[in-house]
C-alpha positions in Angstrom: 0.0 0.0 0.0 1.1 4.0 -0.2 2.9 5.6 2.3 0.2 7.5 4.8 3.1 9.3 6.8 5.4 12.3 6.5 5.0 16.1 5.9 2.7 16.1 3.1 -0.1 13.7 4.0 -3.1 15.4 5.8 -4.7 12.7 7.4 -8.4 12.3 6.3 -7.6 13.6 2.2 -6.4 12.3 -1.0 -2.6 13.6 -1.3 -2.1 11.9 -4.7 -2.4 13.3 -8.0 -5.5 15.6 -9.2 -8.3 13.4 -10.5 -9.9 14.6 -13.9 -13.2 14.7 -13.5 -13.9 16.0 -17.0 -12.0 16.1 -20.2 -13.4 19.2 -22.1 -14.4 22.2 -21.3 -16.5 22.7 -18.2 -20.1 24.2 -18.3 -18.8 27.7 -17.6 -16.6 28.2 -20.2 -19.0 26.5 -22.5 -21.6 29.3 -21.5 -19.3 32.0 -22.0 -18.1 31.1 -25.5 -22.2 30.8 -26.3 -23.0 33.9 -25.1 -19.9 35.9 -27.0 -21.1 34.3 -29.7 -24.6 35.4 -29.5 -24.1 38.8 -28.0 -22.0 39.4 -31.6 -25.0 38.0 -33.2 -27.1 40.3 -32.1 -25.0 42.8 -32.6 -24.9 42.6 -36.3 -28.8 41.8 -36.0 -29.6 44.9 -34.4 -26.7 47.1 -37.3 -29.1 45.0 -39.9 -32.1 46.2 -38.6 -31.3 50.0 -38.3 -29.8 49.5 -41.9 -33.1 48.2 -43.1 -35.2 51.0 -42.6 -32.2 53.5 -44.1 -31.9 51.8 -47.2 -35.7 51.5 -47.6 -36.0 55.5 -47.2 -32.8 55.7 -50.1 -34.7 53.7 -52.4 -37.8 55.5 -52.4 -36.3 58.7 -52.3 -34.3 57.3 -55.7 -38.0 56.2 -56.7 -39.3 59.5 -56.4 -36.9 61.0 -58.2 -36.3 58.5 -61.0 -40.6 59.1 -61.2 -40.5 63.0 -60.9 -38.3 63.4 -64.0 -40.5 61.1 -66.1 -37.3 58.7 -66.6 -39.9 55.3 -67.4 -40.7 57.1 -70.9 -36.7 56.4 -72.0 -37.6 52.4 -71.9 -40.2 51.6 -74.5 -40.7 48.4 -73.3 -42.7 49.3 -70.1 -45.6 51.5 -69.2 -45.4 52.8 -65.7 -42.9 53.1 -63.1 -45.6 51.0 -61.8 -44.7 48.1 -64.4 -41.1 48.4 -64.2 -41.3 47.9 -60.2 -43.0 44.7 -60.9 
């Protein structure tokens, strides 16, 4: 059997090597790698939805425009602004 005497034994614990108790990573470190990941998520969700509304405003302002100046008559091919949306 071991040895159970000398300096480094403390009677009533294990003095031998660490036990693993679990080879990847532990719960913790799990959760915070999930939630960097989805705070950077929603990050770039909440940048995509502010762009949304932006680019919606550019295009019909460009519509407006594009409609004000009568530019549909240059294509012969379509009848309205209308018709060339579609």
């Amino acid at each position: 059997m071991g040895d159970h005497e000398g300096a480094d034994v403390v009677h009533g614990r294990y003095s031998g090597p660490a036990i693993p108790i679990h080879d990847g990573p532990t719960p913790q470190v799990e959760y915070a790698e999930r939630r960097t990941h989805a705070d950077a998520l929603a990050g770039r969700i909440c940048a995509a939805a502010a762009d949304a509304p932006r680019s919606t405003c550019t295009l019909l302002e460009l519509l407006g425009d594009f409609d004000a100046v009568d530019a549909i008559r240059l294509w012969t091919d379509f009848n309205s602004l209308a018709h060339w949306l579609s």
